[in-house]
Backbone as CSV, one residue per row, in Angstrom:
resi,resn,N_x,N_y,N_z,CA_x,CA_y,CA_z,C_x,C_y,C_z
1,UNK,80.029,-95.863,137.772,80.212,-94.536,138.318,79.105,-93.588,137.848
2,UNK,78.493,-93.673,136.557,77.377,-92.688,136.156,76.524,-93.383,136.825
3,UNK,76.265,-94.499,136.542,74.771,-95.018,137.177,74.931,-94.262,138.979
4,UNK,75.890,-94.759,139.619,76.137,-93.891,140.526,75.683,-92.353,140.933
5,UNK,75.877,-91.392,139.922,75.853,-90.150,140.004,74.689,-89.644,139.436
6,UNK,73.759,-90.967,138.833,72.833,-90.670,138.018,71.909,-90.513,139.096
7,UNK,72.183,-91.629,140.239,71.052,-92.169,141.100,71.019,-91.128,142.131
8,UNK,72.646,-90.534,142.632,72.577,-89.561,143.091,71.889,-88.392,143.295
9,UNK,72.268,-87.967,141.628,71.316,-86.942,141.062,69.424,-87.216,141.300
10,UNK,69.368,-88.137,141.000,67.587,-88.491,141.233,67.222,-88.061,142.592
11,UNK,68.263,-88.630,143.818,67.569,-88.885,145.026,67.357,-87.272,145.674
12,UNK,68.278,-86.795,145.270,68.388,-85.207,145.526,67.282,-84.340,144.576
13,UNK,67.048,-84.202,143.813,66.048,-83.961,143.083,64.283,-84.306,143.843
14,UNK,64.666,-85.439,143.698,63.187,-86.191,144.642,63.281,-85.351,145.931
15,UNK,64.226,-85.385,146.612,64.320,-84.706,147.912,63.648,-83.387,147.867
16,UNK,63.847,-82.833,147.138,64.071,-81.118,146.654,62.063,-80.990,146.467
17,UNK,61.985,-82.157,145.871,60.179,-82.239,145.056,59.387,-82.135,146.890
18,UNK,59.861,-83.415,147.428,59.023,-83.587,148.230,58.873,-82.414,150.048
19,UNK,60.110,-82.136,149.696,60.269,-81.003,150.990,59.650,-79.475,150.470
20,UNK,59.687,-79.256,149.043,58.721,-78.200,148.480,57.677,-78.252,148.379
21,UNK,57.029,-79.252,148.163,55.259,-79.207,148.273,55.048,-78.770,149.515
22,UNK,55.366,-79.266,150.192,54.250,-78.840,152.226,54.741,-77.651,152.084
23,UNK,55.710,-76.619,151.983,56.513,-75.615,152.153,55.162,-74.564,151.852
24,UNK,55.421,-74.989,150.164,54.409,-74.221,149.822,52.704,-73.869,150.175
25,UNK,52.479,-75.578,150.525,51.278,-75.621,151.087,50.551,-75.171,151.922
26,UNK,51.711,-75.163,153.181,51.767,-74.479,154.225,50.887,-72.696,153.952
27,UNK,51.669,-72.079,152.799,51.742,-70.520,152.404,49.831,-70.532,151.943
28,UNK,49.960,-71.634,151.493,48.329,-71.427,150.335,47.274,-70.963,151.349
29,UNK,46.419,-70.000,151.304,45.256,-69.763,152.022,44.239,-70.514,151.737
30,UNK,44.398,-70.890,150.197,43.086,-71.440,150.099,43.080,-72.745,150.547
31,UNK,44.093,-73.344,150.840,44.459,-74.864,151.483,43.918,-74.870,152.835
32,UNK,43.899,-73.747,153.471,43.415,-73.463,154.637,42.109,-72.845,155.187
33,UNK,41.740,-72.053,154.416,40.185,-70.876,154.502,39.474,-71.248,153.173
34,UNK,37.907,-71.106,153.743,37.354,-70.851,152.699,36.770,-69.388,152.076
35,UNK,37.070,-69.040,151.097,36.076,-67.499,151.035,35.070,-67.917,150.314
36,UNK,34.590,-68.905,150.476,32.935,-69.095,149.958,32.161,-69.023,151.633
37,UNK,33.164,-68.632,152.626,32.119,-68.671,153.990,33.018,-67.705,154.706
38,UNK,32.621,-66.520,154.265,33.089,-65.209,155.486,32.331,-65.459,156.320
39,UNK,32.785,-65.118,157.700,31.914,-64.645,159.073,31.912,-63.373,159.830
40,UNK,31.609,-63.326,160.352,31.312,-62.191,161.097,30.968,-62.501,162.931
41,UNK,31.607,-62.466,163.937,32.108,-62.498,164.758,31.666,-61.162,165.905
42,UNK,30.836,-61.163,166.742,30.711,-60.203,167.706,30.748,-61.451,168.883
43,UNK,32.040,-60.383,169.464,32.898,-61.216,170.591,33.675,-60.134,171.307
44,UNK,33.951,-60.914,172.687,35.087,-59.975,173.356,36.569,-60.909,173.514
45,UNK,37.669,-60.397,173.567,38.835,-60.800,173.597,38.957,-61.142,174.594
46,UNK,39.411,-63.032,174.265,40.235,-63.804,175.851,42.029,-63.413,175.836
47,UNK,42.335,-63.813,174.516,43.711,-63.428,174.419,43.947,-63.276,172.958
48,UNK,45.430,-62.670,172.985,46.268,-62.112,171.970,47.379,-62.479,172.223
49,UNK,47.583,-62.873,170.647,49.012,-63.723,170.703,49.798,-62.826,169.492
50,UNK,50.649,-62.178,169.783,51.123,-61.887,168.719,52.712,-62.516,168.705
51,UNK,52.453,-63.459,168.019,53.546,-64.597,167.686,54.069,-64.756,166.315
52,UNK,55.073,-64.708,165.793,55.859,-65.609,164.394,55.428,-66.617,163.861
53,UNK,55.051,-67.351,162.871,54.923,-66.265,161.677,53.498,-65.950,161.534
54,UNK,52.624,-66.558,162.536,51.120,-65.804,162.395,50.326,-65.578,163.829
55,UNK,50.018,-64.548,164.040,49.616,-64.378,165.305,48.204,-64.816,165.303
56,UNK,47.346,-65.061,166.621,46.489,-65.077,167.196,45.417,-64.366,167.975
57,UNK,44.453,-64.331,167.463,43.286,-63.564,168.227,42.118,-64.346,168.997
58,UNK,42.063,-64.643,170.283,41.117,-65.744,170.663,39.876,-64.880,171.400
59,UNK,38.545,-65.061,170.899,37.510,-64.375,171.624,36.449,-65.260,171.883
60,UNK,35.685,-64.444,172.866,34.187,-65.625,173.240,33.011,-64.581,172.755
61,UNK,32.308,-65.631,171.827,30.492,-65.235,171.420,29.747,-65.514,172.205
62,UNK,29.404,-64.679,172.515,27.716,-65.209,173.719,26.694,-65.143,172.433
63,UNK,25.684,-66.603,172.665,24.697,-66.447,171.955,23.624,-65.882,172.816
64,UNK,22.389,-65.763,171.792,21.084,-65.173,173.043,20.792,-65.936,174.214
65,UNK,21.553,-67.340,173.811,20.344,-68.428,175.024,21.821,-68.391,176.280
66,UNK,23.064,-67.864,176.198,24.062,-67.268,177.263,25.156,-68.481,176.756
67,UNK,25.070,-69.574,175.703,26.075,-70.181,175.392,27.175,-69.258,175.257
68,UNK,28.909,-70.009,175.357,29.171,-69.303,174.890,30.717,-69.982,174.365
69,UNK,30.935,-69.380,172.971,31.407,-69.932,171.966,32.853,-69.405,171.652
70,UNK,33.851,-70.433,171.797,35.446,-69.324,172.265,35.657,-69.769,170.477
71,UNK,35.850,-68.364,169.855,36.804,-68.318,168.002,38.057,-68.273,168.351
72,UNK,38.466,-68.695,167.284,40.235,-68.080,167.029,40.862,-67.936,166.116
73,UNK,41.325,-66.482,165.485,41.218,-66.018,164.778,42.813,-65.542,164.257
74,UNK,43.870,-66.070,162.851,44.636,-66.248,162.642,44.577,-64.435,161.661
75,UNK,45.542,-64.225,162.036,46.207,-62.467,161.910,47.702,-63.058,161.074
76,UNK,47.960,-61.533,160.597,49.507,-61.426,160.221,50.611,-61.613,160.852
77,UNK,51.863,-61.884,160.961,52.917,-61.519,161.624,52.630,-60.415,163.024
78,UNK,53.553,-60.423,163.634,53.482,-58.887,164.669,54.071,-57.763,163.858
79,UNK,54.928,-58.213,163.037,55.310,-56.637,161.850,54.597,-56.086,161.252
80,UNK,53.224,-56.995,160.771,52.895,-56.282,160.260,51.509,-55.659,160.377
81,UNK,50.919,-56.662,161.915,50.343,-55.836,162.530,50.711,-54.355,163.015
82,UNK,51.619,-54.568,163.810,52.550,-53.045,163.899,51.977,-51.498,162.977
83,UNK,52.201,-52.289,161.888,51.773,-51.591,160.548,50.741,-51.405,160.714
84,UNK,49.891,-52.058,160.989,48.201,-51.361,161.042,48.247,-50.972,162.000
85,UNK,48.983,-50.620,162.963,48.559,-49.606,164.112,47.618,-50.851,165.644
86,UNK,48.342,-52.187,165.524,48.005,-53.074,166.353,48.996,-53.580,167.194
87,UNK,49.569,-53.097,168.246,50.146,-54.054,169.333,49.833,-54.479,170.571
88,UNK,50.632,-54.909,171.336,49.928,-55.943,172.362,48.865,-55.317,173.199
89,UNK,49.305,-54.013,173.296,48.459,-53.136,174.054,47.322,-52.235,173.997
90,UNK,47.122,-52.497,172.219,45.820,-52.247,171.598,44.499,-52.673,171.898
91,UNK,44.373,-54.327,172.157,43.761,-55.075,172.174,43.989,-55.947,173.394
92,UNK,43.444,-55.381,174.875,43.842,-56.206,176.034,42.074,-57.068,176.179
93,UNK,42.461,-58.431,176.906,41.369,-58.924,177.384,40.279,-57.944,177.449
94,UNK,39.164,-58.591,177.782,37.672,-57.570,178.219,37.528,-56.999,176.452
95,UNK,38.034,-57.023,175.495,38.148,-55.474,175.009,36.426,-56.703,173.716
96,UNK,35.588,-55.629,173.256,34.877,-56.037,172.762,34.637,-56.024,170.896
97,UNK,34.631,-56.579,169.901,35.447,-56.378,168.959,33.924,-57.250,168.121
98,UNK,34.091,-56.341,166.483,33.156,-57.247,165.546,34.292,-57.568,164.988
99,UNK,34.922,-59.037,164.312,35.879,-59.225,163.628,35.203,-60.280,162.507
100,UNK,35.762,-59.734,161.062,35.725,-60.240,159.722,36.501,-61.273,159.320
101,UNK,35.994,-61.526,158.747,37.126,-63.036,158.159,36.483,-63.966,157.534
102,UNK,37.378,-64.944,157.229,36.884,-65.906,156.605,36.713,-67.651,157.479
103,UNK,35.942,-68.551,157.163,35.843,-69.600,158.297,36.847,-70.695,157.178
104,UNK,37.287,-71.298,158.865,38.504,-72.527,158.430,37.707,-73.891,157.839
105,UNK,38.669,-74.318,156.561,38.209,-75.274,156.469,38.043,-76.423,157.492
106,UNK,38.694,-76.531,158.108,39.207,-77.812,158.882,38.577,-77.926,160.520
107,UNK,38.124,-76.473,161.121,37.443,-76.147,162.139,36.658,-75.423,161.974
108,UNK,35.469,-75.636,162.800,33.899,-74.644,162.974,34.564,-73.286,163.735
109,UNK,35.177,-73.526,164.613,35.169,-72.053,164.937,36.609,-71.283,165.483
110,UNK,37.081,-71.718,163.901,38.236,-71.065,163.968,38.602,-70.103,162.283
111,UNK,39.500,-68.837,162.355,39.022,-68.827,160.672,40.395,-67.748,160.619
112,UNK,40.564,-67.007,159.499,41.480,-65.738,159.263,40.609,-64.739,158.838
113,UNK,41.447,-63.733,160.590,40.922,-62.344,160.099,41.301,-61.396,159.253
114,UNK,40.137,-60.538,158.845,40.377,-59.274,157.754,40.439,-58.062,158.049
115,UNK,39.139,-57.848,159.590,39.589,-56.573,160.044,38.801,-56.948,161.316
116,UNK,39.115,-56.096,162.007,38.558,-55.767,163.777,37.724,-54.412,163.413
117,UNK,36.561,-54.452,164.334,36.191,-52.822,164.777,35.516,-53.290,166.239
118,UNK,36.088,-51.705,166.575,36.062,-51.806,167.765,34.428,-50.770,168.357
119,UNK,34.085,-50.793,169.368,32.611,-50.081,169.553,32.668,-49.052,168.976
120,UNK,33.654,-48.181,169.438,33.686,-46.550,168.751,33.859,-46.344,167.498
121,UNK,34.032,-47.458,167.161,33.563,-47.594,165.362,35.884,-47.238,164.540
122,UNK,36.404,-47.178,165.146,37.900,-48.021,164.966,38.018,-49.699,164.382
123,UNK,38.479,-49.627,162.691,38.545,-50.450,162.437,40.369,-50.822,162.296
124,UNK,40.932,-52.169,162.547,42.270,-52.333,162.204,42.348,-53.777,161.204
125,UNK,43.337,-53.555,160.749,42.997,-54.627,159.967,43.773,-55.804,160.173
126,UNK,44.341,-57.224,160.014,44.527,-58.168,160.470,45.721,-58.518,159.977
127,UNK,46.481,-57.663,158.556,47.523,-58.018,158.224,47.784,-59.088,157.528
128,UNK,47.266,-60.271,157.597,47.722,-61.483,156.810,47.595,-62.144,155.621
129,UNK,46.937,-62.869,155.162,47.249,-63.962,153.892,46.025,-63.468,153.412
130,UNK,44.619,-63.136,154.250,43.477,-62.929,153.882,43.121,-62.052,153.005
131,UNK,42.470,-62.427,151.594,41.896,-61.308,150.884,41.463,-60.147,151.293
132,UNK,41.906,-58.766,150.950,41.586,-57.860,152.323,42.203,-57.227,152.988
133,UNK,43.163,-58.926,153.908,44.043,-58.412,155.459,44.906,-57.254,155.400
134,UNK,45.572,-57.182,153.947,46.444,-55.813,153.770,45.505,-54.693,152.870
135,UNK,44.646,-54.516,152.987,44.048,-53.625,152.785,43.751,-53.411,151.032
136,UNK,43.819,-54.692,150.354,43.993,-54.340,148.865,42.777,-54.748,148.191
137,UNK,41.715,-55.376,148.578,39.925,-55.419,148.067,39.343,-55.043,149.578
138,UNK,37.968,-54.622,149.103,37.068,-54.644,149.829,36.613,-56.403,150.685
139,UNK,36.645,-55.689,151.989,35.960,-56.822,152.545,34.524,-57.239,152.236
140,UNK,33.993,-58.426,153.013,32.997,-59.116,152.361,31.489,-57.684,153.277
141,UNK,30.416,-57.870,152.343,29.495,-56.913,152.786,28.742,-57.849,153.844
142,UNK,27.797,-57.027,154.229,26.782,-58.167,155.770,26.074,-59.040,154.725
143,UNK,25.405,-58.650,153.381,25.233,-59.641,152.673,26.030,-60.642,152.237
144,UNK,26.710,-60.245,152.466,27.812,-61.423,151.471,28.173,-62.581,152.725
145,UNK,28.199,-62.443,154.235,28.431,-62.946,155.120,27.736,-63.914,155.673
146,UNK,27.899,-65.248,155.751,27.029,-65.930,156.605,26.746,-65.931,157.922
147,UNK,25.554,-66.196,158.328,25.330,-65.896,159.653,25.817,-66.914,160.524
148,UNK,26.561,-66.329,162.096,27.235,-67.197,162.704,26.641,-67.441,163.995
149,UNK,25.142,-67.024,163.708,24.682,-67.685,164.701,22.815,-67.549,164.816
150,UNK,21.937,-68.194,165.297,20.544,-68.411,164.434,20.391,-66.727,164.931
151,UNK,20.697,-65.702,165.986,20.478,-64.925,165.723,20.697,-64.168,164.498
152,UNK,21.868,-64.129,164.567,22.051,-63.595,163.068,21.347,-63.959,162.096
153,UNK,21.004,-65.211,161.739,20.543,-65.737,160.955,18.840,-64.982,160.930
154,UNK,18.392,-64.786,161.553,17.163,-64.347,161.771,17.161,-62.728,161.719
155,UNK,17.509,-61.859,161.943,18.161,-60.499,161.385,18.167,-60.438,160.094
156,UNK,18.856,-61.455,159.611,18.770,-60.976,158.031,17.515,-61.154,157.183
157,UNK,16.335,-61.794,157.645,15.346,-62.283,157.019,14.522,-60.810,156.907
């Protein structure tokens, strides 16, 4: 009967270990982004997703030679965009946007944003996991940013 309740006890325990790691993993940014590679992003908006538990920002880069390069860009909740003064109707298609962030480990051109500005010089910020997204350090400077594209890259020289 103990050996019983002993084994019990183990399998539940083990259970408890292995359904908490991804949980958490899931939460880790750094499991996901790198901040050894902010970008910087001049693009116009295809769509906006503001979805549970992390919304979406999808835009296209035109390079100089007319390629053109669709990002997508992982935001806060919709609550707490809200909070920064971002809903669906902030940010419709067409709309043209420099957006900050950091690049994904796992994809070239996908990453989490830190802030939006918009032409008229309106910045919002992105709300989420990102160093930054809630407004509590400074974002990364144009130095500090890698270039995301040989134009850029050539600007800074």
């Amino acid at each position: 009967m103990r050996v019983a309740l002993a084994l019990a006890m183990l399998g539940v325990g083990l259970a408890l270990v292995v359904t908490t790691v991804p949980v958490q993993a899931h939460h880790a940014f750094a499991a996901t982004f790198d901040t050894s590679k902010p970008v910087v992003v001049h693009c116009v908006i295809t769509k906006v997703e503001l979805i549970n538990p992390h919304s979406w920002f999808w835009c296209d880069q035109k390079a100089a030679d007319g390629t053109v390069t669709n990002w997508g860009f992982e935001g806060g909740s919709p609550n707490s965009l809200i909070r920064h003064g971002v809903t669906k109707n902030t940010i419709p298609s067409g709309t043209e946007l420099v957006i900050q962030g950091y690049q994904s480990k796992a994809f070239e051109h996908k990453g989490v944003g830190v802030n939006m500005t918009f032409p008229d010089g309106r910045k919002f910020l992105f709300g989420g996991s990102a160093p930054g997204a809630e407004g509590e350090v400074a974002t990364p400077t144009k130095d500090e940013i890698a270039p995301t594209s040989k134009d850029d890259a050539a600007s800074k020289k």
